[in-house]
N, C-alpha and C positions, 0 to 999 in steps of 0.2 A: 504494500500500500504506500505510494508516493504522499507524502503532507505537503502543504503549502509552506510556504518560508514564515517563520515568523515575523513579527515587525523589527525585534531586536538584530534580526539576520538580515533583514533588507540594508535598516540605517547601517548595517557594520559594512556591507557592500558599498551604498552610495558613498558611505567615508573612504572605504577604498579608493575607488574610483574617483573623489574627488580631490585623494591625496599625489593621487599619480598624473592624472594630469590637468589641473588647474593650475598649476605653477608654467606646465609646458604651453597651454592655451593663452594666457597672463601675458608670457615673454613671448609668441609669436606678435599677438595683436597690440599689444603697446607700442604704442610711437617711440620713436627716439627722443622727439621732446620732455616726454617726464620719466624718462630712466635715467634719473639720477634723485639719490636721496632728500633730497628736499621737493622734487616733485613728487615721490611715492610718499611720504609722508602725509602730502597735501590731498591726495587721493584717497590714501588705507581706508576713510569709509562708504566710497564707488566701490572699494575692491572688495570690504567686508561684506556688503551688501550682494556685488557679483557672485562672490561663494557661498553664500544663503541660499540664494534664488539657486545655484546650482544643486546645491547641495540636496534642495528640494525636489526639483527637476529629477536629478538623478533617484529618488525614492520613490518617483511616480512612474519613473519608467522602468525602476525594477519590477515595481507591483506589477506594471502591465505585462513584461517580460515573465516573470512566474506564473501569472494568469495562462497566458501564451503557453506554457510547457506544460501546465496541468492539460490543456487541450490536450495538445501534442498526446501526452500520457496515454488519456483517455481513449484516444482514438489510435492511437496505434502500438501503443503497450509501453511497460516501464522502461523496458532497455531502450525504445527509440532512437532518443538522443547521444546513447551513449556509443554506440556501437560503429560510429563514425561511417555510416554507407553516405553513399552519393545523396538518397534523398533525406537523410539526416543533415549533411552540410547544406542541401539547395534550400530545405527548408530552414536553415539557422541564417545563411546569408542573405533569404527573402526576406524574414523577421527583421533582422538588424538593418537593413538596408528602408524598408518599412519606417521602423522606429526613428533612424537615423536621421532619415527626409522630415519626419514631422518635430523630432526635436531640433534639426536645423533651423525650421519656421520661427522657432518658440526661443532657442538661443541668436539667432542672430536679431528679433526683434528685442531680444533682452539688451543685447550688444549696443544695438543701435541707439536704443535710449541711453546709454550709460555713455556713452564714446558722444551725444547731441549733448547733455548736462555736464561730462567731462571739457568739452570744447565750447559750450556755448558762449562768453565771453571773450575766445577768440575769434570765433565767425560772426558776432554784432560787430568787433573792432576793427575785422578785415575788411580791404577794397573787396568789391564783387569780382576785380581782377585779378587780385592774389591767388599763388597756387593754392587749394583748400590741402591739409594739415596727409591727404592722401592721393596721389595720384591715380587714372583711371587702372592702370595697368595692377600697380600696387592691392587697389582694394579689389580687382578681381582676383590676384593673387591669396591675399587673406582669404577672401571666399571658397576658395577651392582647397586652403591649405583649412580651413574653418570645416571642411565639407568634409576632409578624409578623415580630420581627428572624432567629427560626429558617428563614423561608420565607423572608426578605430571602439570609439566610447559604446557603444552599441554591442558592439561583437565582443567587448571585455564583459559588458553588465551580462551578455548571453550568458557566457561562460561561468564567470564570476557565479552568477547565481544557479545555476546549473552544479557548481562545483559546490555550493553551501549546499545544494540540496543531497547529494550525493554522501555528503558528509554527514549530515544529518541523518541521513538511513543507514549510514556505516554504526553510527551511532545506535540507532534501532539497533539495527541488528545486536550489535554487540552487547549490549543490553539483553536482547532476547537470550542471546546466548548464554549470555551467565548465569542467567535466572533458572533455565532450564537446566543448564551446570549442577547450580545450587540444588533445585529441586531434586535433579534426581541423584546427587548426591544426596542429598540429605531424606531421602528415600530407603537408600540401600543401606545407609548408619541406622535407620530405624528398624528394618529390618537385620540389621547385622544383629541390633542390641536385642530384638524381641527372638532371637535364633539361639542370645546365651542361655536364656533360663531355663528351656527346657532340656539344653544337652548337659546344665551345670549340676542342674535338679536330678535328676536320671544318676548317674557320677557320685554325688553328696548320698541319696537313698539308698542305695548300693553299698555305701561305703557303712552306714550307719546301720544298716540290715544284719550285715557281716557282726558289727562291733555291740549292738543294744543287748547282746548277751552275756558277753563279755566282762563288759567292763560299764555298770549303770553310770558312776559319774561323770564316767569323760563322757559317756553318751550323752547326757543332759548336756553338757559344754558342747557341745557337737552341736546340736538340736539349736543354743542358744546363740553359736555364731553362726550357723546357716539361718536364723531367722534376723540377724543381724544385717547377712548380706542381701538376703533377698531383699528387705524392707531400705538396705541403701538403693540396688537395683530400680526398685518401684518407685521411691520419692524424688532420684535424681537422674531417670532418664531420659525426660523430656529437658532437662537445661546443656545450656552451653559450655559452664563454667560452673565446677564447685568449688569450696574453700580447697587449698592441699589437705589439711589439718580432715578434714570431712573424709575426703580421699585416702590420705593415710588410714583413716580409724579403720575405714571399710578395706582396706589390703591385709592391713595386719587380720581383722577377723578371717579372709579369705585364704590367706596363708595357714592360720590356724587350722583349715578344711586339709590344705594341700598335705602337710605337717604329718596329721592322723595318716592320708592314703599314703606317702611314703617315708615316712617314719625317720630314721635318723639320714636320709638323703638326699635330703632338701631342705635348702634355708635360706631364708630372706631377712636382710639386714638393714634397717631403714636408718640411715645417717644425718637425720634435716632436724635442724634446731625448731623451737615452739615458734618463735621467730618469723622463722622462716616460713613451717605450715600457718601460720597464718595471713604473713604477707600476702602470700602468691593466693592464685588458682591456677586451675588444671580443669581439660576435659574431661569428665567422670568417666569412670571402667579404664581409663588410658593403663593406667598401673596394672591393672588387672588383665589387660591383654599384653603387657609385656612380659611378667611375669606368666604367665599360661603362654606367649609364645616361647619362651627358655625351656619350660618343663617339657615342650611341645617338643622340640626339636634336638633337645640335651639327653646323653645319658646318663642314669643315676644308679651308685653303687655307694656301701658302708665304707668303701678305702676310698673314694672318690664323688663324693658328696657335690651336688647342682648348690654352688652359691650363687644366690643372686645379690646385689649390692646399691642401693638406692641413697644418692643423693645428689646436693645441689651445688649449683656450681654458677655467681652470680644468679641471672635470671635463667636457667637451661636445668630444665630436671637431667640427671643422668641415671640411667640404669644398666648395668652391666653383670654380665655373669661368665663362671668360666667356660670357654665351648668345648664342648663334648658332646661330638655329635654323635645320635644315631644311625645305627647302618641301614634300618627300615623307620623312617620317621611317625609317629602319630598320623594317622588320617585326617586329615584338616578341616575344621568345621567354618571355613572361612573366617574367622577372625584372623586378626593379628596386624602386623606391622602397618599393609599397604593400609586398613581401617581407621591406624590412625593416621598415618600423613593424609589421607583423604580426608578423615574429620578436621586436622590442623588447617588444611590447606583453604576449608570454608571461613576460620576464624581470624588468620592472620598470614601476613606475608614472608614470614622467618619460618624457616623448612624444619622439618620432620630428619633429625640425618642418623642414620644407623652403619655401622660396617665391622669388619674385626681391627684390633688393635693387640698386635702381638697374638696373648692366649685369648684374650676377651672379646666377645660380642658386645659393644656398646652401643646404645640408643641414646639419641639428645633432642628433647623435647622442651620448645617454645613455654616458658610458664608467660604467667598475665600478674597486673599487678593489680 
């Protein structure tokens, strides 16, 4: 869908165009007589007035020129003008040529009053035999050098405006684009997050099934931090941002789940002063899928224990553990890293960056203040 130019895109065009060349129109048509500074002084409010009325002029004949290409549009589709064929140019240079003639009418009758109250005082003073201030050959000269600059000024407003308009749908677009970016990103993060509870749930039951006979106390502690994290799950996955401190609480209970399934083989180490978890936020679950991608893709043994290592470092969560990889990995329930640089990449323009370092898998993630 092509728009119309707004008013603020027209006047930024007629200022264009009145900057490039009313200085060059100025210096052809002034006499020699008052080019020099004490006669442009005497002048400046003929010539402030000159460039009003231009200035005008040029705003009404963009209106009509944009008018003119909404036609165009209409009748022969969006790309028409852009696609430079023969009858795209015949019909740009009938328009300006059109426009041209009648703005000629309308500036040179502007000219002429201005150039009769600029000289009036010398032609009541002159013999009817003095040369007048322009000879015949001379002002059909200006005329015709008057005549190309109006099809020069013509064929720039085409363009010109043509060119805001082009911009302005680059704009559209670009705009559509992101939104739909956004949306369906933030689509597939809803979907990522409504996908953890029931493979996390399934996992934790399992675990507790095994262990409610066992051992009753740790089982209530079991019970107490899986209802723990579910109820962080439910309160905070519709937001963007939660405290660290909020986040922390909710790891540490979720570690304590991992903790029970693999016993002295895993460990996570949270390093952030109170300070700190409260300065910042973080995207909610972020800790939680890095932590589940280590265990994901780490192996875990009593002489070789999965540490994980969590802290901060200025404004940049870090998370690292040692790698130890698997020779058959976990089956992947889609979480994990690319989840969150995708979630980062909606909230801010400082990247998501993860790689090895030496033994370590390190992750570094944007905090917020």
């Amino acid at each position: 869908m092509v728009d119309k130019l707004t008013y603020q895109q027209k006047w930024q065009v007629a200022i264009r165009l009145l900057l490039l060349y009313s200085p060059l129109l100025l210096y052809v048509n002034l006499p020699d007589s008052v080019r020099n500074p004490a006669k442009l002084v005497e002048i400046s409010p003929l010539i402030a007035v000159f460039i009003l009325i231009a200035l005008g002029l040029y705003f009404i004949w963009i209106t009509a020129t944009d008018w003119i290409q909404m036609q165009l549009f209409r009748w022969f589709g969006e790309d028409f003008l852009l696609d430079f064929s023969w009858r795209a140019l015949a019909f740009t240079m009938l328009i300006s040529l059109g426009l041209a003639s009648l703005y000629a009418q309308v500036f040179q009758l502007i000219l002429s009053t201005l150039f009769s109250l600029l000289f009036h005082n010398d032609l009541l003073k002159r013999p009817s035999s003095q040369t007048p201030p322009f000879s015949r050959d001379v002002f059909a000269y200006l005329q015709r050098v008057n005549s190309v600059f109006n099809l020069v000024i013509m064929l720039s407003a085409f363009y010109l405006t043509l060119i805001s308009r082009s911009y302005q749908q680059l704009k559209h677009v670009q705009l559509r684009a992101e939104k739909s970016e956004k949306e369906a990103a933030i689509s597939q993060v809803e979907a990522l997050k409504n996908q953890l509870s029931p493979h996390f749930l399934f996992n934790s039951l399992s675990i507790l099934t095994a262990m409610v006979h066992e051992d009753a106390d740790l089982s209530e502690q079991y019970i107490k931090q899986l209802a723990k994290v579910y109820r962080y799950i439910l309160e905070q996955r519709d937001q963007e941002l939660v405290l660290l401190k909020t986040e922390v609480d909710f790891i540490r209970a979720y570690t304590f789940l991992l903790q029970i399934r693999f016993e002295n083989k895993f460990e996570v180490v949270i390093d952030l002063s109170l300070a700190e978890q409260n300065r910042y936020r973080i995207a909610p679950l972020s800790l939680q899928l890095l932590v589940e991608n280590a265990v994901k893709h780490n192996r875990m043994a009593l002489d070789e224990p999965l540490r994980v290592h969590i802290y901060c470092q200025d404004d940049v969560l870090i998370t690292e553990n040692n790698w130890l990889p698997r020779d058959q990995p976990e089956s992947s329930t889609g979480l994990g890293l690319q989840n969150i640089v995708n979630r980062y990449a909606l909230l801010t323009r400082r990247p998501v960056w993860y790689g090895h370092q030496d033994t370590l898998f390190v992750v570094k993630i944007p905090l917020f203040v």
